[in-house]
N, C-alpha and C positions, 0 to 999 in steps of 0.2 A: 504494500500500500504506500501510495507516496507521502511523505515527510512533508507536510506543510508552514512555515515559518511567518509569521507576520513581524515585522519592522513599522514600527509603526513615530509618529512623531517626528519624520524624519524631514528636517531641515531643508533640504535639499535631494528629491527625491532622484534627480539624476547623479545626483554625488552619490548617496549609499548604491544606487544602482551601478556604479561603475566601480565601487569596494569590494560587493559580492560579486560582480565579475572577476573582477581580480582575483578573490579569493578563489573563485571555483579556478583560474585558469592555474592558480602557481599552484592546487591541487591536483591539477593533470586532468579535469573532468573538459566538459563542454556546457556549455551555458545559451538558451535562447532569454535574449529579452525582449519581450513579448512585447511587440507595441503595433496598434492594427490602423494608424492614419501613415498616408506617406510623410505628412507636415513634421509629424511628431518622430519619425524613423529618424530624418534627417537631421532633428533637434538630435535626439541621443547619439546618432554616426558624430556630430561635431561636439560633442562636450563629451564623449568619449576619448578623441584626437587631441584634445584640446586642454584637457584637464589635465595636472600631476605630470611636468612636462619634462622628468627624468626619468618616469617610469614606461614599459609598450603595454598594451593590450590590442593584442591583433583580434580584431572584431573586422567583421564586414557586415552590411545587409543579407537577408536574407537569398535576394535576385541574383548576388554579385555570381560571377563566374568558379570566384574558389571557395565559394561556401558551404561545401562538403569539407573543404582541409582548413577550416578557419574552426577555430575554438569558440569563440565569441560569435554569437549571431544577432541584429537588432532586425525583428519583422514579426512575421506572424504565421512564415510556414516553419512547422516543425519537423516538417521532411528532408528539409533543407539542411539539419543538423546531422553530424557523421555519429554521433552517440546523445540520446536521450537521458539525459545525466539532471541537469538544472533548470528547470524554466523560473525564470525572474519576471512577478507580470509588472507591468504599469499600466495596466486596463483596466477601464472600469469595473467592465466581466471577468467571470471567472474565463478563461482558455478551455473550451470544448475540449482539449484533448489532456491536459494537465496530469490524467493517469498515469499515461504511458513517461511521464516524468518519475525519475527517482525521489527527486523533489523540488516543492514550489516555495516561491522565497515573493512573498505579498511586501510591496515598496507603499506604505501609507504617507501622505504629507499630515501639514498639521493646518490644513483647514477644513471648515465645516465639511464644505460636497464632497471630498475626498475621505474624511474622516468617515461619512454617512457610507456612500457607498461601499467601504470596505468593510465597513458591520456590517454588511448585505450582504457580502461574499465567504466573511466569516463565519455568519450564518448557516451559507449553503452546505457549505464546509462540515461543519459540524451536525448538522441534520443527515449527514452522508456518512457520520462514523469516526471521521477524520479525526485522530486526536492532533490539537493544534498548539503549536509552541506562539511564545511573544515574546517581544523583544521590545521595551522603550528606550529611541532614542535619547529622548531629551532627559533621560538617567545615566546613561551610557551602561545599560545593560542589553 
């Protein structure tokens, strides 16, 4: 059953979203971050590039041509990915396919519609069985 994580409180949710990247990548997994507008793909491809400017996180879109041999994926197909390891969402929804993840790593901000909707997915979550872990930001736990 996959491992579901909520992060919630989070400052900056393209910033923790590019931490857990990191982390899943200097783990040796694979990581999709789940994001389903093109506007918004291309926000995370650049503040991924863009951010922490001594460190690499080789990510690409999901379209891209080497997106089977890229560890980091920003999109919304999961087939795209060469191992089903981490899905990171930043969607309102939950990911239709989120199962076939080892595990889901839930990016919350700290305002109201973001906050609201992600009790609605935390919900789902849990009405499905899911035991769910939490994480607060703004404690640094």
């Amino acid at each position: 059953m996959t491992r579901i994580t909520f992060y919630f409180n989070a400052a900056s949710k393209l910033d923790v979203a590019r931490k857990l990247a990191n982390k899943v990548f200097q783990s040796g997994q694979c990581a999709l971050v789940y994001v389903t507008e093109a506007e918004k793909q291309r926000v995370v491809d650049e503040a991924f590039w863009t951010a922490e400017h001594l460190s690499f996180l080789p990510h690409v879109r999901c379209e891209h041509p080497q997106a089977s041999e890229t560890p980091i994926l920003i999109g919304a197909d999961p087939d795209a990915l060469a191992s089903a390891d981490v899905l990171i969402n930043l969607s309102a929804d939950p990911p239709a396919f989120f199962g076939r993840f080892e595990r889901l790593l839930e990016v919350v901000g700290t305002d109201d519609q973001d906050r609201e909707v992600a009790r609605q997915r935390y919900r789902f979550f849990k009405e499905r069985g899911y035991a769910l872990e939490t994480h607060d930001l703004a404690n640094g736990n």
